[in-house]
gemmi code that builds the backbone of each chain (N, CA, C; Angstrom):
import gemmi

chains = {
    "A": [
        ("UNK", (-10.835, 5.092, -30.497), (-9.953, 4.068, -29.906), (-8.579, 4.654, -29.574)),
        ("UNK", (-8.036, 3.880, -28.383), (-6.655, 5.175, -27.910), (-5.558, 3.687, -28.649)),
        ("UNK", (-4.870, 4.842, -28.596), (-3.671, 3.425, -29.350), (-2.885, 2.403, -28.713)),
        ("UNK", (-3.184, 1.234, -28.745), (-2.359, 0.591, -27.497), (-0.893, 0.610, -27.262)),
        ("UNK", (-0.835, 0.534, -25.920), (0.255, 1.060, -25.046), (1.123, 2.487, -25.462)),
        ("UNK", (0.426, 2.853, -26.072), (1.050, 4.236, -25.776), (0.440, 5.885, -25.169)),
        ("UNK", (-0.366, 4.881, -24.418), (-1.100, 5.600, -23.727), (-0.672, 5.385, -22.329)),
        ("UNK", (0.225, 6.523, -21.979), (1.009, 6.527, -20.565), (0.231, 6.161, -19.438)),
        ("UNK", (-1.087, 6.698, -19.121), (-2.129, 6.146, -18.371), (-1.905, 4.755, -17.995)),
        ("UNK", (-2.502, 4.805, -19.088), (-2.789, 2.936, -18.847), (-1.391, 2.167, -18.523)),
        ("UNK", (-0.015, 2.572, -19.094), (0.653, 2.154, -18.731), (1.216, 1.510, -16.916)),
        ("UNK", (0.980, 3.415, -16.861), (1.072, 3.782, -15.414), (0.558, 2.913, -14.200)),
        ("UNK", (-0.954, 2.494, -14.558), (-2.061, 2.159, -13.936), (-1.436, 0.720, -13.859)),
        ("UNK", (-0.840, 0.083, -15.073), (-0.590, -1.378, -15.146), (0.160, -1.500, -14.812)),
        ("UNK", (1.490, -0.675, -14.246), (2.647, -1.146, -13.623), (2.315, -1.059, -11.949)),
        ("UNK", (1.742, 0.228, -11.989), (0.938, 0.466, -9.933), (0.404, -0.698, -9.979)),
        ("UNK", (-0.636, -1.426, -10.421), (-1.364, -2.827, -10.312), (-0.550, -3.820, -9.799)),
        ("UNK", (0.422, -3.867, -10.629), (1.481, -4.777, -10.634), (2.288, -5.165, -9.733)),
        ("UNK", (3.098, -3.811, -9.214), (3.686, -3.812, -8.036), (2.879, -4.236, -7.013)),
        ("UNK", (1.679, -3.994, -6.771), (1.024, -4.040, -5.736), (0.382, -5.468, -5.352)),
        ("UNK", (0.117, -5.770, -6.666), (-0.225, -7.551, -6.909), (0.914, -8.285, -5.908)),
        ("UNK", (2.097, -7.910, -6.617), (3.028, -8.726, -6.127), (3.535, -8.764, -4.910)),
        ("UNK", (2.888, -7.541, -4.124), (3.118, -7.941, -2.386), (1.869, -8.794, -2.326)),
        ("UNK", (0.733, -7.977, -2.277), (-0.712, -8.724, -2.105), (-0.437, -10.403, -2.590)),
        ("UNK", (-0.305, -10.856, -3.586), (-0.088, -12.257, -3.445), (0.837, -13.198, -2.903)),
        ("UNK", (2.182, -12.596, -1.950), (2.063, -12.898, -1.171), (1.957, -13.848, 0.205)),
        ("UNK", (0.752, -13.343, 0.240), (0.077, -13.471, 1.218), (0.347, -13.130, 2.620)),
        ("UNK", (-0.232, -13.692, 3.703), (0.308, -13.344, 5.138), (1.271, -14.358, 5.701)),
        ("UNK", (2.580, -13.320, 5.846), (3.517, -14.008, 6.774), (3.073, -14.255, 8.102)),
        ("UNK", (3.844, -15.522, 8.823), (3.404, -16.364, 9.534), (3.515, -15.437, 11.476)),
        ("UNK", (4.434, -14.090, 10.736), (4.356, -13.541, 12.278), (3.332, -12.552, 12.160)),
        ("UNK", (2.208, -12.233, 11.585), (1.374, -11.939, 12.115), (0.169, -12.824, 12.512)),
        ("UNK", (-0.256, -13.817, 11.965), (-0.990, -15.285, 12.384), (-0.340, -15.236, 13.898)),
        ("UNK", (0.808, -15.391, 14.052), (0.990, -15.660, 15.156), (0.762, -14.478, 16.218)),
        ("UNK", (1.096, -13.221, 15.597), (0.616, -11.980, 16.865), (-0.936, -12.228, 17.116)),
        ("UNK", (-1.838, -12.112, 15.809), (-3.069, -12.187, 16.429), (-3.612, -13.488, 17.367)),
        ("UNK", (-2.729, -14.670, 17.032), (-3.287, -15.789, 18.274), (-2.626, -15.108, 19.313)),
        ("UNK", (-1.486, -14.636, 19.254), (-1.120, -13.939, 20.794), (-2.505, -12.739, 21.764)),
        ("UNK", (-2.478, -12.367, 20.460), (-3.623, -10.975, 21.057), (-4.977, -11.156, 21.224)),
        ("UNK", (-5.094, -12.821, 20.638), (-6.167, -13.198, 21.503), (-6.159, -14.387, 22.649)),
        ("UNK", (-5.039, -14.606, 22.715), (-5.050, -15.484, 23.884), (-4.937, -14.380, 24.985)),
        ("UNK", (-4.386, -13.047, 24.686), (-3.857, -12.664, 26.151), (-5.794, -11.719, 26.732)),
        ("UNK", (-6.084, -11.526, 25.382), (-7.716, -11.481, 25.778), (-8.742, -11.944, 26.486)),
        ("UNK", (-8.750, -13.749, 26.264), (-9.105, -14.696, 26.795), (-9.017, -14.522, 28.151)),
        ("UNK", (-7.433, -14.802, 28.019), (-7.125, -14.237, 29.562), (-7.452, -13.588, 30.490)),
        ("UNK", (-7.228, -12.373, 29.917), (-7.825, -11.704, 30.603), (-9.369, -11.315, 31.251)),
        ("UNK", (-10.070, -12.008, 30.075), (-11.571, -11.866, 30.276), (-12.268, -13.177, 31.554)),
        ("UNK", (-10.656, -13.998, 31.777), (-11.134, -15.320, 32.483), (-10.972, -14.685, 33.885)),
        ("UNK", (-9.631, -13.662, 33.938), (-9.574, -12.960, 35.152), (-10.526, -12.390, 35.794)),
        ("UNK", (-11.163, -11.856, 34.902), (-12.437, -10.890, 35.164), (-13.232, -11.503, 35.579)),
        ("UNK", (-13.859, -12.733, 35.022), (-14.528, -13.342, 36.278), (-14.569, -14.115, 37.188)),
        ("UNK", (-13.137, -14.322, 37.623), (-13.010, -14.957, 38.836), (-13.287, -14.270, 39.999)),
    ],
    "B": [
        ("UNK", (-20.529, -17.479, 15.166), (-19.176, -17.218, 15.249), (-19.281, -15.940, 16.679)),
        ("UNK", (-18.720, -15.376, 17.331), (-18.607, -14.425, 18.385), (-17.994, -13.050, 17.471)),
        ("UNK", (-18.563, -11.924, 17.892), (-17.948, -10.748, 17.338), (-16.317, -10.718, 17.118)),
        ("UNK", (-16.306, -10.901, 18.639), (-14.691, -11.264, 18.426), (-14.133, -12.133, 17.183)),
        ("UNK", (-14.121, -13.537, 16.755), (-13.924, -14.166, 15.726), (-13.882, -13.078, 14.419)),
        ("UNK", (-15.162, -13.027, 14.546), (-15.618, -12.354, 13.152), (-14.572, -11.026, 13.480)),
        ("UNK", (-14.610, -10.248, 13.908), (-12.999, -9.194, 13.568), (-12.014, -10.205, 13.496)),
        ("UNK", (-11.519, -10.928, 14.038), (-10.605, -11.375, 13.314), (-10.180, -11.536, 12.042)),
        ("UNK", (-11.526, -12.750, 11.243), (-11.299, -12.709, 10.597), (-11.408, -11.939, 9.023)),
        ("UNK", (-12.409, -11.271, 9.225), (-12.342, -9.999, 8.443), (-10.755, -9.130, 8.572)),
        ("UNK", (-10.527, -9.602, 9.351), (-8.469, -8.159, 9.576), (-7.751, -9.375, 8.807)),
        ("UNK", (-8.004, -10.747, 9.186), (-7.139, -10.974, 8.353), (-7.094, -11.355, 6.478)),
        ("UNK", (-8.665, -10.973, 6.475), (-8.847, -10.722, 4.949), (-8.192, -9.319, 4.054)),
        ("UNK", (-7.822, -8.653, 5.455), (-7.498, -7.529, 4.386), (-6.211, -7.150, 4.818)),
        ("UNK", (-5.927, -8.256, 5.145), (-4.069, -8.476, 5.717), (-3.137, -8.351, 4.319)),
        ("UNK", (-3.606, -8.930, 3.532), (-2.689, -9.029, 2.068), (-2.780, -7.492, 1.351)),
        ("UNK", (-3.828, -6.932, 1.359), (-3.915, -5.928, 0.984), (-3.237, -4.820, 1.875)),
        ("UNK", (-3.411, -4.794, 2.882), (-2.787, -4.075, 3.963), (-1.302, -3.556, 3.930)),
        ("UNK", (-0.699, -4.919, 3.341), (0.557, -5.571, 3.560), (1.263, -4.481, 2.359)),
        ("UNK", (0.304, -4.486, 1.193), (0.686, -4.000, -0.239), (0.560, -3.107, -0.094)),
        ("UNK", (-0.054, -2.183, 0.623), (-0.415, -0.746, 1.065), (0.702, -0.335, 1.488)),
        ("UNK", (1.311, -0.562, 2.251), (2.381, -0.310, 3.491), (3.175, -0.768, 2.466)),
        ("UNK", (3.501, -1.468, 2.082), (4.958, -1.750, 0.999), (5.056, -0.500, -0.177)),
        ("UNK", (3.718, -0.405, -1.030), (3.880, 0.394, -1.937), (4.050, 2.075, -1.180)),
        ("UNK", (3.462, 2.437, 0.133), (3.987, 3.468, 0.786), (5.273, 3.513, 1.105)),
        ("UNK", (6.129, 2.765, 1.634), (7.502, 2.718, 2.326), (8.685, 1.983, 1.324)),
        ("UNK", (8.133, 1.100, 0.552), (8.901, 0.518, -0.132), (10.323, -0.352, 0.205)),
        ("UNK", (10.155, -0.692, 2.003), (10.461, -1.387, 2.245), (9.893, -2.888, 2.372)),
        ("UNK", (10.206, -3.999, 2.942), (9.662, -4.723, 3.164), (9.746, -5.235, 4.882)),
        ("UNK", (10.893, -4.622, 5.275), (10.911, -4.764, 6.974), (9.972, -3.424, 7.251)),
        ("UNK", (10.744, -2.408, 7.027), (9.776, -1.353, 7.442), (8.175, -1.791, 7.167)),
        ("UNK", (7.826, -2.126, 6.240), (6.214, -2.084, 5.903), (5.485, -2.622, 6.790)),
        ("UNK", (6.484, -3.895, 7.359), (5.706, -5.364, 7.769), (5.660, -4.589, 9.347)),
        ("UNK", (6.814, -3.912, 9.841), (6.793, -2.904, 11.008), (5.749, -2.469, 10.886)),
        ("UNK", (5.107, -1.781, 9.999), (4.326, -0.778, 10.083), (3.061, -1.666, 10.303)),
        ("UNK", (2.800, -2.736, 9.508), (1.267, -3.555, 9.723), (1.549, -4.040, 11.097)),
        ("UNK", (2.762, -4.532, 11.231), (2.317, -5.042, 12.891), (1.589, -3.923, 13.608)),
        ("UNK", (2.139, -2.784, 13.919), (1.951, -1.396, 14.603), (0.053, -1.242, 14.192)),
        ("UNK", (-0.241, -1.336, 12.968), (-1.723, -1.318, 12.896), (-2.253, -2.231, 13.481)),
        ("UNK", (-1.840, -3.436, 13.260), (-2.473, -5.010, 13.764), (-2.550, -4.638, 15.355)),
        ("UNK", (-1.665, -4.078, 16.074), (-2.222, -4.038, 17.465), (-2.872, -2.373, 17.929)),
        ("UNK", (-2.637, -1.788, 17.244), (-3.887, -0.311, 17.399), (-5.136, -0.483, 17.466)),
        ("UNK", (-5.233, -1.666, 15.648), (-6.861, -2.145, 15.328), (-7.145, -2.777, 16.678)),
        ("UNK", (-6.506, -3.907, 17.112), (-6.340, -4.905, 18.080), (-7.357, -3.789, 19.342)),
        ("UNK", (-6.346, -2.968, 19.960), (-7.195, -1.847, 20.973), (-8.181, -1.683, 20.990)),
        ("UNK", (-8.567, -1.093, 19.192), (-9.553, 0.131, 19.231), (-10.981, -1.210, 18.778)),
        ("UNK", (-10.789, -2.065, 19.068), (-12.023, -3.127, 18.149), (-13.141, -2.403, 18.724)),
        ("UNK", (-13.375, -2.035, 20.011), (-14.852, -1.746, 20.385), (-15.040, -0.743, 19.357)),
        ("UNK", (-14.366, 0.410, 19.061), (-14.688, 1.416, 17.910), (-15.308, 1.137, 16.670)),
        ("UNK", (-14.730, -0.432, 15.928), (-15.111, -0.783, 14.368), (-16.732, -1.134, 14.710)),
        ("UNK", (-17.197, -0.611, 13.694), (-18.724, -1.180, 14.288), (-18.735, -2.442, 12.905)),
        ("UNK", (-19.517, -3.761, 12.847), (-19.213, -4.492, 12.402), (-20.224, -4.323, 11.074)),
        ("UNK", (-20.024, -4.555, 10.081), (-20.099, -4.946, 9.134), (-19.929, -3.808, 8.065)),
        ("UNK", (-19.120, -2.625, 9.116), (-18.522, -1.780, 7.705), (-17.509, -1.842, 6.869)),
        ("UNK", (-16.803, -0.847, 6.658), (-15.211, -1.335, 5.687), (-14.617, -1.173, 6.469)),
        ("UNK", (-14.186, -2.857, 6.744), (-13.365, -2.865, 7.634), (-11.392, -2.538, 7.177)),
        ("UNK", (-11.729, -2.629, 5.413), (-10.144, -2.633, 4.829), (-10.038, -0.964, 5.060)),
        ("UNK", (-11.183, -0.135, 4.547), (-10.921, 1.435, 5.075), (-10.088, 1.898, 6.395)),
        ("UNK", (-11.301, 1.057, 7.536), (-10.895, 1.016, 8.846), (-9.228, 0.914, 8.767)),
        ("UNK", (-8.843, -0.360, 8.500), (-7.237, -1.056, 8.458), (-6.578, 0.385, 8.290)),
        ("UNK", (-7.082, 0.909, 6.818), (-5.925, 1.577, 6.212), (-6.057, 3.082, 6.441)),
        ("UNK", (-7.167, 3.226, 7.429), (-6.590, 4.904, 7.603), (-5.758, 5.042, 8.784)),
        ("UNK", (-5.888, 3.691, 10.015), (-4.420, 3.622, 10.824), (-3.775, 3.444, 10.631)),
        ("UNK", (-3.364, 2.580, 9.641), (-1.989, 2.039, 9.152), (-1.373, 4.106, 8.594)),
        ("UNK", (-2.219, 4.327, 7.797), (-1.853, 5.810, 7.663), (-1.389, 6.875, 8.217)),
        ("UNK", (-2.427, 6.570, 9.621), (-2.050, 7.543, 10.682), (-0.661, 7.239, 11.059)),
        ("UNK", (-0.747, 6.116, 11.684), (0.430, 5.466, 12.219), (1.868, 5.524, 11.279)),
        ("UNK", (1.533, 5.758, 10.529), (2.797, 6.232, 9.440), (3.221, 7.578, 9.356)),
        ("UNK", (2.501, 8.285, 9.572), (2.499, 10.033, 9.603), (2.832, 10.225, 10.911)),
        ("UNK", (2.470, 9.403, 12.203), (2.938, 9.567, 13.376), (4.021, 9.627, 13.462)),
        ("UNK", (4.762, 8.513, 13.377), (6.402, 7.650, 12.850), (6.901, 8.694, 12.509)),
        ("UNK", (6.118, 8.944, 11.356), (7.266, 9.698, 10.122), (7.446, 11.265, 10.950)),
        ("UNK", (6.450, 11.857, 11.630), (6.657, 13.445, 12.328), (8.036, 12.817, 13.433)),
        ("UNK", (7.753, 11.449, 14.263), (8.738, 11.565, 15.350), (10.274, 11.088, 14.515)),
        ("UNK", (10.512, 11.133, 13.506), (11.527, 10.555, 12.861), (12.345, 11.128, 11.871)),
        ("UNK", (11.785, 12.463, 11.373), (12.186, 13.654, 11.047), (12.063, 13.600, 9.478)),
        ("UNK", (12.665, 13.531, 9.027), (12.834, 13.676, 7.018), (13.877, 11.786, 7.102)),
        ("UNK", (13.913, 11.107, 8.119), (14.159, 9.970, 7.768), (13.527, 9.423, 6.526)),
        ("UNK", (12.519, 9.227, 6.249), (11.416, 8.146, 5.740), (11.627, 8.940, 4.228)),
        ("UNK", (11.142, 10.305, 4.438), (10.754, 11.014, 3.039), (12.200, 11.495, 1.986)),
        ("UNK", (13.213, 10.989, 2.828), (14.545, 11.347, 1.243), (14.471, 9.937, 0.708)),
        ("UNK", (13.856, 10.387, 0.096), (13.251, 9.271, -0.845), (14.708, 8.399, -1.934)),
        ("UNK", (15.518, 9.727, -2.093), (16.501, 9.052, -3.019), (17.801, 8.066, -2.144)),
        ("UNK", (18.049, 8.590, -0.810), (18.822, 7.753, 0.002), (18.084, 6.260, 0.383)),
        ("UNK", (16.783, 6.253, 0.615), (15.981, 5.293, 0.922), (15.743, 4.248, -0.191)),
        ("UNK", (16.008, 4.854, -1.511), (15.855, 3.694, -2.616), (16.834, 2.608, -2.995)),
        ("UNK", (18.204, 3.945, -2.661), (19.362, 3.041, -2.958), (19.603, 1.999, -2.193)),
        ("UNK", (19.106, 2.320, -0.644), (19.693, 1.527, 0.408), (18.389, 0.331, 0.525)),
        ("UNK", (17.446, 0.311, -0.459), (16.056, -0.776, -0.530), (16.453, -1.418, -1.950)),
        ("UNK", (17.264, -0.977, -2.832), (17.502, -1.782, -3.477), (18.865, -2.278, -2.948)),
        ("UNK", (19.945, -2.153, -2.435), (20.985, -3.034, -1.596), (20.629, -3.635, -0.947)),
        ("UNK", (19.658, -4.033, -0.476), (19.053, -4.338, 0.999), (18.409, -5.826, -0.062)),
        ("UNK", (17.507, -5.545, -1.004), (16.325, -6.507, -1.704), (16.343, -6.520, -2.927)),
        ("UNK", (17.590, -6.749, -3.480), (17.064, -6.415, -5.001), (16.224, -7.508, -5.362)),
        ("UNK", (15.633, -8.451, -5.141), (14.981, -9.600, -5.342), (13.624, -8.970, -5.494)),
        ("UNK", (13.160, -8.131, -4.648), (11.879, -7.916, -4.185), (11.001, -7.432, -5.186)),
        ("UNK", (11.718, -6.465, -6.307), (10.784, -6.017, -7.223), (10.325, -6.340, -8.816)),
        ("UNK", (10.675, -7.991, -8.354), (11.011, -8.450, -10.111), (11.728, -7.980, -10.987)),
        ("UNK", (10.984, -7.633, -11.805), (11.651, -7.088, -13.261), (12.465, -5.797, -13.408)),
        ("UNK", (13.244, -5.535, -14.290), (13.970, -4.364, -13.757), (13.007, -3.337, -14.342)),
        ("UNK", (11.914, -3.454, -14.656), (11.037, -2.398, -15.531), (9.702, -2.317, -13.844)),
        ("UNK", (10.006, -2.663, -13.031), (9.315, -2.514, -12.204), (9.909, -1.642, -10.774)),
        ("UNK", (11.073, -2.151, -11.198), (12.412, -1.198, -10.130), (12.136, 0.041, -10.773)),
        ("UNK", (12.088, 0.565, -11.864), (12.105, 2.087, -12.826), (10.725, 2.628, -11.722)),
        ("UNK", (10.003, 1.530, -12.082), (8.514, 2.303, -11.420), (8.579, 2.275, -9.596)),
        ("UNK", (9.178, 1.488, -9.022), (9.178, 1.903, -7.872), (9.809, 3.415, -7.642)),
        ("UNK", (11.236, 3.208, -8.604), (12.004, 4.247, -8.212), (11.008, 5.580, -8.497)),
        ("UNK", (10.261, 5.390, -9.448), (9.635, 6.651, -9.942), (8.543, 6.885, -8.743)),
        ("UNK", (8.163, 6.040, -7.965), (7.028, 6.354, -7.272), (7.404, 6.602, -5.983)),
        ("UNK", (8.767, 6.271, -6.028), (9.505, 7.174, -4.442), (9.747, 8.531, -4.836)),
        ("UNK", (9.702, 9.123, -5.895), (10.163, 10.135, -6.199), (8.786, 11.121, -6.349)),
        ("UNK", (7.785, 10.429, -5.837), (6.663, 11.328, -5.425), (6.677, 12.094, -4.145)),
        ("UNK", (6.030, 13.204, -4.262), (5.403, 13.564, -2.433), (4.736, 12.709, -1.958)),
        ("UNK", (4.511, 12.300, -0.524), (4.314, 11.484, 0.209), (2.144, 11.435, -0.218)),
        ("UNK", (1.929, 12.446, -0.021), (-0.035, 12.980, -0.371), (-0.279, 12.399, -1.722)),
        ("UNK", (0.436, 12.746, -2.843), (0.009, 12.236, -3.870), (0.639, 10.453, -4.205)),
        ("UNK", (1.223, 10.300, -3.548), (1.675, 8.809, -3.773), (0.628, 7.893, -3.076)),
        ("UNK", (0.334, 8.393, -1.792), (-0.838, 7.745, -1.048), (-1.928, 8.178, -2.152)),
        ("UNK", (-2.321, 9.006, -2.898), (-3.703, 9.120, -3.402), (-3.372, 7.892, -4.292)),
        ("UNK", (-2.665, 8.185, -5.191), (-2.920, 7.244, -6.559), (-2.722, 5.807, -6.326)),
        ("UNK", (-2.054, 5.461, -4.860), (-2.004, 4.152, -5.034), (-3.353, 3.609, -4.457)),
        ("UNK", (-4.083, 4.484, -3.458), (-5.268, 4.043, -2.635), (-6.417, 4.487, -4.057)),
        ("UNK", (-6.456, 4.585, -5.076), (-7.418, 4.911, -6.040), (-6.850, 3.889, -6.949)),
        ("UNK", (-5.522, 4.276, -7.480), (-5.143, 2.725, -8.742), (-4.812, 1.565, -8.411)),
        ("UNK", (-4.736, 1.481, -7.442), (-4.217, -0.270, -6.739), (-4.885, -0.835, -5.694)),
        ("UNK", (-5.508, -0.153, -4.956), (-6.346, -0.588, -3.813), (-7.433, -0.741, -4.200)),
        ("UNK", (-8.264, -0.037, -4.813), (-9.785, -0.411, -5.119), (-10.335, 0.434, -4.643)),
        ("UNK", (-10.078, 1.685, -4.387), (-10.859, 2.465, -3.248), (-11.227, 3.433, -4.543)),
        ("UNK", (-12.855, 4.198, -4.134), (-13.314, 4.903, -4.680), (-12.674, 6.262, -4.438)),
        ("UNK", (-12.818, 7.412, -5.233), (-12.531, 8.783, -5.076), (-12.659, 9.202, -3.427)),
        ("UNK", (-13.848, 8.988, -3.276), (-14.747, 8.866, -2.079), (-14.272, 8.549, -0.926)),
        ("UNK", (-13.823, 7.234, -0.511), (-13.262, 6.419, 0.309), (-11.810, 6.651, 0.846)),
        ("UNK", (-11.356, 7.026, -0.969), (-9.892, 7.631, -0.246), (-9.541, 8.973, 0.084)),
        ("UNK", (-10.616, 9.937, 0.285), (-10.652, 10.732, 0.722), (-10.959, 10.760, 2.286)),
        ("UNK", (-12.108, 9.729, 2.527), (-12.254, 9.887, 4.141), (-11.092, 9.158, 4.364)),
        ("UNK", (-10.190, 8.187, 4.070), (-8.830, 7.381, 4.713), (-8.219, 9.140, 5.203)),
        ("UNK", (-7.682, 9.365, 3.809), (-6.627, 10.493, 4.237), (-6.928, 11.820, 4.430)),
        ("UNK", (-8.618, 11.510, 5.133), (-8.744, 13.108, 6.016), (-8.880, 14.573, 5.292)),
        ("UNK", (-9.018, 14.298, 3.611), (-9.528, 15.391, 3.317), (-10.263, 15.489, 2.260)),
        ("UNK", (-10.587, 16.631, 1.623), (-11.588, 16.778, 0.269), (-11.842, 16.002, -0.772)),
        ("UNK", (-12.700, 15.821, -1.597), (-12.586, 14.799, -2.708), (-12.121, 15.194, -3.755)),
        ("UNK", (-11.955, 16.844, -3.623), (-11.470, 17.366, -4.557), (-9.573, 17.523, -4.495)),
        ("UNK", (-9.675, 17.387, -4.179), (-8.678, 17.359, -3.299), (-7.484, 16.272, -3.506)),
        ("UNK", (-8.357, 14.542, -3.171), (-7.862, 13.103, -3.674), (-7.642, 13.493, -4.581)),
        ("UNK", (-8.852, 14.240, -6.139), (-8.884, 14.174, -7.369), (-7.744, 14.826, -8.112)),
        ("UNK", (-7.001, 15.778, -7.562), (-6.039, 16.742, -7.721), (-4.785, 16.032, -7.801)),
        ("UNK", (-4.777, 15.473, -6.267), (-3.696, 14.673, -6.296), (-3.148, 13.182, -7.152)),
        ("UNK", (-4.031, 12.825, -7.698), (-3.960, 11.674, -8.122), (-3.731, 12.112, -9.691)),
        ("UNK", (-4.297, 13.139, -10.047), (-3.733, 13.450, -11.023), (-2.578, 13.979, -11.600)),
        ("UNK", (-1.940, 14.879, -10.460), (-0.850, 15.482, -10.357), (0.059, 14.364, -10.244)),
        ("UNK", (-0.319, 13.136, -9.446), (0.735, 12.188, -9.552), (0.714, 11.310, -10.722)),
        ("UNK", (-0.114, 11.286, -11.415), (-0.095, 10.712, -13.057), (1.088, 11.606, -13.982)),
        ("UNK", (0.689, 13.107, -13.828), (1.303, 13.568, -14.642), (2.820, 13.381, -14.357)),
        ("UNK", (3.603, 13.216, -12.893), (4.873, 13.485, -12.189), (4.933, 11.729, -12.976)),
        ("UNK", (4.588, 11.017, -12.908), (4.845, 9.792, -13.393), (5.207, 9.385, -14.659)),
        ("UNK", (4.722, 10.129, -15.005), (4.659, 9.987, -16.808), (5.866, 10.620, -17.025)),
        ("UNK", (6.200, 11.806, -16.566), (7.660, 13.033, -16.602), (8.692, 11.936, -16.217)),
        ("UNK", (8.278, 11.589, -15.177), (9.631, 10.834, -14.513), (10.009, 9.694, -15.503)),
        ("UNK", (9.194, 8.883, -15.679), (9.024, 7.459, -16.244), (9.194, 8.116, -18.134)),
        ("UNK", (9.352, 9.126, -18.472), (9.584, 9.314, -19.611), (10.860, 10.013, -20.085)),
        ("UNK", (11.511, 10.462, -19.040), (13.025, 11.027, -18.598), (13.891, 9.863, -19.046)),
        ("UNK", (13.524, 8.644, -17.738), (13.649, 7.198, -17.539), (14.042, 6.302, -19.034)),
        ("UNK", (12.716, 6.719, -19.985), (12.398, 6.047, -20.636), (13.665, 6.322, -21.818)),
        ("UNK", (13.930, 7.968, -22.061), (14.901, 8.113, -23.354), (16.301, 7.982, -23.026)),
        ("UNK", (16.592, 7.414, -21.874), (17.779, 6.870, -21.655), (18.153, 5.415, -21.560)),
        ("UNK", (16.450, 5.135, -22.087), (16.712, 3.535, -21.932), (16.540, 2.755, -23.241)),
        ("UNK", (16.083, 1.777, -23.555), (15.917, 0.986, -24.569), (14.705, 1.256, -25.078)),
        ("UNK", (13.568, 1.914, -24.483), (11.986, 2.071, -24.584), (11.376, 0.550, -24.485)),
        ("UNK", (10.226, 0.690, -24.693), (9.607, -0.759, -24.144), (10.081, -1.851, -23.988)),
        ("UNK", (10.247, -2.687, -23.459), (10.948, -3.992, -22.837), (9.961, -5.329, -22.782)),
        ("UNK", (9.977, -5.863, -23.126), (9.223, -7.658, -23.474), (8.468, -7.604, -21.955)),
        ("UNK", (9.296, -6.864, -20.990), (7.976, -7.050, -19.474), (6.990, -6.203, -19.960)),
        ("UNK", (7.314, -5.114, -19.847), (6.272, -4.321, -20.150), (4.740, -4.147, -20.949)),
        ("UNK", (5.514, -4.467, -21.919), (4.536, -4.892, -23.088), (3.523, -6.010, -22.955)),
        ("UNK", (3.471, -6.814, -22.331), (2.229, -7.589, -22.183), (1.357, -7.383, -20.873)),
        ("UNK", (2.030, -6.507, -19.992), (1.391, -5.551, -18.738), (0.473, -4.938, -19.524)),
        ("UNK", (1.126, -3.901, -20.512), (0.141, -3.077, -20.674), (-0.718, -3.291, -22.010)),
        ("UNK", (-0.806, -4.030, -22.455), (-1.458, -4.733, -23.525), (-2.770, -5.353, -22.482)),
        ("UNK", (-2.400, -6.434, -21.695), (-3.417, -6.634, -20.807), (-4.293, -5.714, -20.001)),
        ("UNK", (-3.788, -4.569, -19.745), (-4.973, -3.376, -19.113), (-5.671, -3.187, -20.201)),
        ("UNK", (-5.628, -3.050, -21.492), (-6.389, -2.847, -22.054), (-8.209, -4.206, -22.379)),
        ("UNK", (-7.323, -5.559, -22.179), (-8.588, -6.411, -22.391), (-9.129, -6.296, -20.983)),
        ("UNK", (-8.641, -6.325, -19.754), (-9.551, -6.141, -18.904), (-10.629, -5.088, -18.873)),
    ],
}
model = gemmi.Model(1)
for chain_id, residues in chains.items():
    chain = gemmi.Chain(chain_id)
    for i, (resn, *xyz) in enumerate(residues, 1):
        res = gemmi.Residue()
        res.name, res.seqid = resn, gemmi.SeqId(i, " ")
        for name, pos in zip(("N", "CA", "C"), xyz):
            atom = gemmi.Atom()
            atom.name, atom.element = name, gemmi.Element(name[0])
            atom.pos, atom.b_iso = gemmi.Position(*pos), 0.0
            res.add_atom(atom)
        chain.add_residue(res)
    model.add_chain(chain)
structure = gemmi.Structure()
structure.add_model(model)
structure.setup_entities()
């Protein structure tokens, strides 16, 4: 058995987790929702051009 | 659903993760979100390329990668003085990193090389196998394995420098790492 928390590892591992949690949750800001409806409307678009 | 849809929404499942990728690389939060837009419309381009139902978070994150190494060659040693870039991200946000036992660890993880900071976070925080984060960043597995270790050990040095000038464990800390252990 390793001794708890003094095993730098694990420490390590639980603070990287951590940080990373705390962008990841988050979640998605509202200007990329909005780029991808942009980048698919201008798709649409374009695909309506195409077959006229 | 139409192919189209379905990329969508698969990119935006691995939008949060994406997001944390690019933050824990740059350690900004404008810069980062720069940087996912910049992927969000590359992926956007290259969709005929993703063939569908692979990893598509791999896919995400070896452009977001590229696209960072691109940046970073046309931009010179901007990005990588890591110690001018911390001070001016904590003036900028001190809000952003919670606890002050989490600021220690950012600071410590800017104070990596750019190769081994990408390994250990795409192996300890992302979920990615040895494997996986080797094809992201284009080289050996032996290679990831090296680096990720080398950045354990630079972590531990740094974060233990850190540590005898400080109080040693702190009430945050301690139930962080108490909890890695029951998981």
């Amino acid at each position: 058995m390793r001794p708890k928390s003094d095993d730098p590892n694990a420490q390590i591992a639980a603070k990287l987790k951590a940080l990373y949690l705390s962008v990841q949750e988050e979640g998605i800001p509202a200007r990329f929702l909005d780029l991808l409806e942009k980048l698919e409307a201008v798709e649409k678009r374009s695909m309506l051009d195409g077959k006229e | 659903m139409s192919e189209n849809q379905e990329f969508k929404r698969e990119m935006l499942a691995a939008l949060p993760s994406l997001r944390a990728f690019a933050m824990s690389l740059i350690g900004r939060h404008d810069r980062a979100d720069d940087l996912v837009q910049d992927t969000i419309m590359k992926a956007w381009a290259k969709q005929d390329h993703f063939e569908m139902g692979t990893n598509m978070k791999a896919w995400l994150f070896t452009i977001l990668r590229n696209e960072l190494y691109s940046q970073m060659r046309k931009r010179g040693r901007e990005i990588q003085d890591s110690d001018g870039h911390f001070t001016e991200t904590l003036a900028h946000h001190p809000e952003q990193y919670g606890s002050l036992d989490l600021q220690d660890f950012r600071r410590a993880l800017d104070q990596l090389p750019p190769d081994q900071r990408e390994a250990i976070i795409l192996v300890g925080a992302s979920g990615f196998s040895y494997e996986e984060a080797a094809t992201i960043c284009g080289c050996a597995l032996g290679t990831i394995k090296s680096r990720v270790n080398r950045a354990r050990q630079r972590l531990q040095e740094i974060l233990q420098i850190q540590g005898e000038n400080d109080y040693g464990p702190d009430e945050t800390s301690a139930p962080i790492t108490s909890r890695a252990f029951v998981s």
